[in-house]
C-alpha positions, -999 to 999 in steps of 0.1 A, spaced: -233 7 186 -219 44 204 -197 40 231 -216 75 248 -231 62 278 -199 46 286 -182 78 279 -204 101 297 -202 76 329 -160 76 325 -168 113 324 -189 118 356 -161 95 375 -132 117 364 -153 149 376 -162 129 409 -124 124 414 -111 156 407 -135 169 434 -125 144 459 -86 156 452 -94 192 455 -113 182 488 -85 163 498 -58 191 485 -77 218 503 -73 198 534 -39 190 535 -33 229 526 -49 239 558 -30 210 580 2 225 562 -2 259 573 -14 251 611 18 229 611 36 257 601 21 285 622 31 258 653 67 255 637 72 291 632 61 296 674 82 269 685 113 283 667 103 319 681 100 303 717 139 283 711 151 314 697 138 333 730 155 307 751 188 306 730 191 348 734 185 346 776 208 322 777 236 340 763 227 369 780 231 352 810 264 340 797 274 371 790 269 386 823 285 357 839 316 365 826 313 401 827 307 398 864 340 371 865 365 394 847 357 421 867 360 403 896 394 392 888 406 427 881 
């Protein structure tokens, strides 16, 4: 008595899996990367925000200190 069939069928199961995981890797890959796209905008839009601002700032007191003198 071989143990062959039961072999080949533990076989076929590992191949099935490891294609469902790749599947399932390649998937969470892309989610990653449109995750970070939409991070990497976000912080260019906060960082766009956070530089008018201190312009703005800037100007403000410019526009105080010479007004003083």
């Amino acid at each position: 008595m071989t143990n062959e069939p039961l072999e080949a069928s533990k076989k076929g199961e590992r191949m099935a899996n490891l294609q469902e995981l790749d599947k399932s890797f390649s998937i969470h890959e892309q989610v990653c990367a449109e995750r970070w796209k939409e991070t990497i905008l976000r912080i260019k839009r906060l960082e766009t925000v956070l530089v008018g601002s201190a312009g703005a700032i800037i100007l403000l007191l410019l526009g105080i200190v010479f007004k003083v003198h």
